[in-house]
C-alpha angles and dihedrals in degrees: 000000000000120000130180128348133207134201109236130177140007096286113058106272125142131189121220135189128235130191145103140307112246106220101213102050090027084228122129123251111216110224096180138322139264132221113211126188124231083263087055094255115146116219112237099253121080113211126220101219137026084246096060092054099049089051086050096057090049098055094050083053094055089055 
């Protein structure tokens, strides 16, 4: 299941959790996080904190 999503960088990427719906306080539990380009398409690797994939995403933009 997909959660939020968050804009992040100059060109169009957002990062999104995954994860899985606790039955008993109806939150989501984020597993990892997804990189998705400005198309919608998600990056191979799955991150394991909002931080990492921010770093991530900077990196790719100083190329």
């Amino acid at each position: 299941m997909i959660g939020n999503v968050t804009a992040w960088g100059r060109r169009g990427y957002t990062i999104l959790e995954e994860g899985d719906l606790d039955p008993v306080t109806r939150m989501l539990r984020v597993r990892h996080y997804l990189v998705a380009d400005r198309n919608g398409e998600t990056v191979p690797q799955r991150f394991p904190s909002l931080e990492v994939a921010r770093a991530y995403i900077e990196a790719l933009e100083e190329q």
